[in-house]
N, C-alpha and C positions, 0 to 999 in steps of 0.2 A: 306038078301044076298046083296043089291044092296051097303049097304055102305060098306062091304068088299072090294066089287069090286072097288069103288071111290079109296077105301085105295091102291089098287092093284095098278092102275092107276096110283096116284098118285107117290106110290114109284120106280114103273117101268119109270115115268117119270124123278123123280131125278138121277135113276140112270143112264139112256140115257142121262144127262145133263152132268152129274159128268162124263161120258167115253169120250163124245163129247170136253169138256173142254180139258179134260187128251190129248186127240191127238192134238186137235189143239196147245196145249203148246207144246207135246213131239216132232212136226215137224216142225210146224209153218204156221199160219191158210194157207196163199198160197198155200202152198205144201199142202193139204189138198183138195181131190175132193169132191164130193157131194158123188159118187157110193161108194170111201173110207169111208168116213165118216156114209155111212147107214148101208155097211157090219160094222162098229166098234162096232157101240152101236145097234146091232141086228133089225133091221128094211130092207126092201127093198127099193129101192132107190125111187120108186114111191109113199109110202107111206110117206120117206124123206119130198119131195116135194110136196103132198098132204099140211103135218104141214108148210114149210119153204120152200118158191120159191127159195129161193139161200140161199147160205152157208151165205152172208153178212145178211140176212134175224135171221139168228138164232144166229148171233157173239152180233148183237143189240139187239135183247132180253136178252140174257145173261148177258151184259154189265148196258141194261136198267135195269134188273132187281137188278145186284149191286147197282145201283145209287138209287132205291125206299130203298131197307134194308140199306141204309147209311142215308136216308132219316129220316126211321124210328127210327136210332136211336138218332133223333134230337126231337123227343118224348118221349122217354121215358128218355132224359135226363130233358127236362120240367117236366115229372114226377115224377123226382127224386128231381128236385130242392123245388120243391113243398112239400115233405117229409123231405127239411132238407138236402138233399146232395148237394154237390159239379157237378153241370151240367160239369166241365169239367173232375174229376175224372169220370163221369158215362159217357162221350162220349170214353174217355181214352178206358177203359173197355170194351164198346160196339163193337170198332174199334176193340182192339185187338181180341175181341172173335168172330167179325164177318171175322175176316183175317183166326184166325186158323178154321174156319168152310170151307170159301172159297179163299182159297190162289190164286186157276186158275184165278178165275174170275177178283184178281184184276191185277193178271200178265197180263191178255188178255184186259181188260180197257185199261191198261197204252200202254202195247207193240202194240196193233192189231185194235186199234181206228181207226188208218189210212187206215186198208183195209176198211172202211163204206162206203156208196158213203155219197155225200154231206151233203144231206136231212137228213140220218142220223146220221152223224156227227155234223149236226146243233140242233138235236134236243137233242142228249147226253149234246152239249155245255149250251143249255139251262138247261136242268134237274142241271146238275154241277153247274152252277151258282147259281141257287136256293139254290141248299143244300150249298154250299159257305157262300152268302149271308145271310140264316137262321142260320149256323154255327155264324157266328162272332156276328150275334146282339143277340145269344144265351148265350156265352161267353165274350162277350164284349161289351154291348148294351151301352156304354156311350164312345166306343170313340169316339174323334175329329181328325179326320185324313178327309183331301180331300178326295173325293170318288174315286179316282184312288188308293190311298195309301188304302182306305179299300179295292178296290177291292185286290191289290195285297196280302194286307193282308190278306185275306178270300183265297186265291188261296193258300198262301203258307200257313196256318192254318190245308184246307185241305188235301195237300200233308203230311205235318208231319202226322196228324191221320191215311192216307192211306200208308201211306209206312212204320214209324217205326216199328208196330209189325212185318213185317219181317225182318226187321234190327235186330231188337232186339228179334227175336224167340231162339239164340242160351242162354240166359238168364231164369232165372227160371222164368215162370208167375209175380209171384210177386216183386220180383226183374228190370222183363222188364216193370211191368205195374207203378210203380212207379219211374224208368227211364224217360221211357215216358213222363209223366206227368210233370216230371221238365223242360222237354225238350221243352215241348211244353206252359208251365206258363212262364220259363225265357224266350222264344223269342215272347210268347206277352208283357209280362210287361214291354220288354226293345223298343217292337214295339209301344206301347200304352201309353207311357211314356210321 
């Protein structure tokens, strides 16, 4: 019985993530109290704060936890290159299928970073740069660009991967995911040039 119950757990936990997401986008994390937020996704408010001292407490997990699966999937495009694929088609891919899983999370990254306090805003800024950084020397391990022009480059590298699959969702999968890709090869090859 006890690993049903993990299972239980577990899904009861995703889906108090996926309601908590839904409100904070449908009003906007501010407008959003701690007692609202415990009545939404079925919890008491004490229990709330039991898992998350404040609401900025749970907005950074959420956010942290995008930046670790964005992370991961700078792995399993290693993996891929490894087999003969294209690491930027399988980050292409990863990106978009990690957008259509969690579309909130990256709306609430981009939009609601700013409600963090400092500390965790410094610490999101760190994780991001890493995945940045691992990004471009994963795709692009031989340019020669000053380290400011990679950094910029690794910023906007990451933006195109995190933004277009929503740009591009009104597109049929396949259609968007090789959009994409051109999208993002011509503004390296003309960046790296």
């Amino acid at each position: 019985m006890p690993p049903l119950d993990a299972a239980l757990r577990c899904a009861n936990f995703e889906e108090r993530r996926d309601r908590a997401m839904a409100l904070f986008a449908e009003k906007g994390f501010g407008q959003v109290s701690m007692r609202e937020l415990a009545a939404h996704i079925g919890l008491s408010a004490g229990s709330l704060y039991h898992h998350f001292p404040s609401k900025q407490d749970l907005l950074f997990d959420l956010i942290e936890e995008l930046y670790e699966e964005l992370h991961a999937t700078l792995g399993q495009s290693r993996q891929a290159m490894a087999r003969g694929v294209s690491a930027l088609s399988c980050l292409v891919a990863a990106h978009w299928q990690l957008h259509a899983e969690r579309p909130l999370q990256f709306r609430l990254a981009e939009r609601d970073l700013c409600c963090l306090n400092e500390a965790q805003q410094a610490q999101l800024a760190a994780l991001r740069s890493r995945y940045q950084a691992e990004l471009l020397r994963l795709i692009a391990p031989q340019a020669r660009l000053n380290k400011q022009a990679l950094l910029a480059t690794a910023q906007v590298l990451a933006t195109l991967l995190n933004q277009l699959p929503g740009m591009l969702q009104a597109l049929p999968e396949r259609e968007g995911l090789a959009l994409m890709e051109r999208i993002v090869l011509g503004g390296l090859e003309r960046a790296l040039a």
